[in-house]
C-alpha positions, 0 to 999 in steps of 0.5 A: 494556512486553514490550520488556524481556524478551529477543526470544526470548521476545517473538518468539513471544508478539508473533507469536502474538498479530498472528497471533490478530488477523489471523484474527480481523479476516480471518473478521469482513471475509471474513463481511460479504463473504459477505453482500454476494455472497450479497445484492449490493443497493446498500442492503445493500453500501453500509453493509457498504463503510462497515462493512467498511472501518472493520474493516480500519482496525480491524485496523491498530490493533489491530497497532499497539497491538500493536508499541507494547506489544511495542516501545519504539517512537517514531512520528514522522509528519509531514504536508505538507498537508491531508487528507481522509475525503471524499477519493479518494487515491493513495498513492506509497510506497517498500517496505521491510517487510510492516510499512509495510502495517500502519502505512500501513493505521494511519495512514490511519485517521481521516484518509483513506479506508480503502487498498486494494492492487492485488493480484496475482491468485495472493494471493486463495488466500493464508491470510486475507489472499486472501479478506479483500482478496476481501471488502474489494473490493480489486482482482486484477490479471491482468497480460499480459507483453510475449510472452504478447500478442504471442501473444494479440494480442486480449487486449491492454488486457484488463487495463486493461478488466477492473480498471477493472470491479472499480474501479467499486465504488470510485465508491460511496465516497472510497476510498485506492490504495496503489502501492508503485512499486518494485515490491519490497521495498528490500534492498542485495542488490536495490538492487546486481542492479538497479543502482540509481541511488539510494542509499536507493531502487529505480528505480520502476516508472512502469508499474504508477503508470500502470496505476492512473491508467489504470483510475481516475485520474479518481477521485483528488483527490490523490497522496500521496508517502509515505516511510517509514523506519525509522531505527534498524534493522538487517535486516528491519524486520518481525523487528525488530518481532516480536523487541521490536527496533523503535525508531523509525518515520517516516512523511512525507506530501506532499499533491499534486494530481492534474494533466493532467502525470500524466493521459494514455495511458502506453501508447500515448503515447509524448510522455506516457510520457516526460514521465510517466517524468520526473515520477516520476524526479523525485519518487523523487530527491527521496525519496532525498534526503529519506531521506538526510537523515533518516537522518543527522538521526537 
């Protein structure tokens, strides 16, 4: 509708308007979040969690109906598989755009389990958002690098024991993990300083997908592989959103099981680790061909 006028006068409109929506959707989650602190009875949260997470599906519909209004925009999402609500699941996705997390949350809803992220622990204070993801029981990671336990050798698993804590929530209902593996988002600049081996992709991270299945991997049914692309921009995504400049977004979901491959201790397990660091080598090829062929397909 609005894609006619010039991004200069849609950029602030469509800003604004997201903005309006993400505070609003943010104080209604940070208020029941409130409430489950201040009575954390199992009759009180239960159905807070359920109401909760349908406010997050909420506010991925709300942005979406948003981008579709404010661009001329075709969403071209395909799945390999069946999918559940009743289901535990773990999302493997490559990173392009804060925009995935709007369409990733969007695209869940009605289909699988409201997504949680995990956090690192200095977002909590970010306007909003910290303290929606407090409310929404996402977890905060306290991660310890290589030298600090070295140093502090009695905190070593730590981080394990203390996410795997804030994750026991997540028995109460089916729930979704999103892991964004690169660990950032995918630029050429980034793509050349870490000499990537792959022509549309980072190298993954195969620790951060191994932390996850440490803490709750007894919890997922499946893993889905997720690839997102967006095809016909140029620069960043999310500006291109904003501006009215989105044409198309595409989404292609493969359901795997969870198997006793991907299941076993990473850290300690020095055979485990480099059959788990194969595994997800291989899942990431064949991402990387897949959007080679998307790309030339559009």
């Amino acid at each position: 509708m609005f894609s006619v006028f010039p991004s200069f006068i849609v950029f602030p409109v469509h800003l604004t308007l997201q903005m309006i929506s993400l505070a609003f959707w943010a104080l209604c989650i940070t208020f029941l979040g409130l409430i489950k602190f201040i009575l954390p009875f199992s009759f009180i949260t239960k159905p807070l969690n359920i109401i909760l997470n349908l406010m997050m599906c909420a506010f991925g519909f709300c942005s979406v109906a948003l981008i579709k209004c404010m661009n001329n925009v075709e969403l071209d999402y395909v799945v390999e598989g069946d999918l559940s609500k009743q289901e535990w699941y773990l999302i493997v996705a490559n990173h392009l755009s804060w925009l995935d997390i709007i369409l990733l949350t969007d695209f869940a809803a009605g289909k699988i389990p409201a997504p949680k992220f995990f956090l690192k622990k200095e977002l909590i204070w970010l306007p909003f958002v910290g303290l929606g993801a407090w409310a929404l029981d996402m977890p905060f990671m306290q991660r310890y690098s290589k030298a600090f336990l070295q140093k502090n050798p009695h905190l070593e698993g730590k981080d394990i024991t203390t996410t795997k804590k804030s994750c026991e929530k997540f028995r109460q209902l089916p729930t979704t993990v999103i892991n964004f593996v690169e660990g950032n988002r995918f630029t050429p600049e980034k793509q050349k300083i870490k000499k990537s081996p792959f022509e549309n992709l980072l190298p993954p991270k195969a620790g951060g997908i191994a932390f996850t299945l440490a803490t709750m991997g007894e919890l997922f049914t499946s893993v889905l592989d997720i690839t997102v692309i967006y095809p016909d921009t140029q620069g960043s995504p999310m500006m291109a959103m904003l501006g009215g400049r989105l044409k198309k977004v595409i989404l292609r979901v493969n359901v795997h099981p969870v198997t006793d491959e991907i299941m076993g201790d990473y850290f300690n397990d020095e055979n485990f680790k480099h059959g788990f660091q194969n595994w997800l080598n291989s899942v990431w090829q064949n991402k990387d061909k897949l959007i080679t062929h998307l790309k030339g397909t559009n």
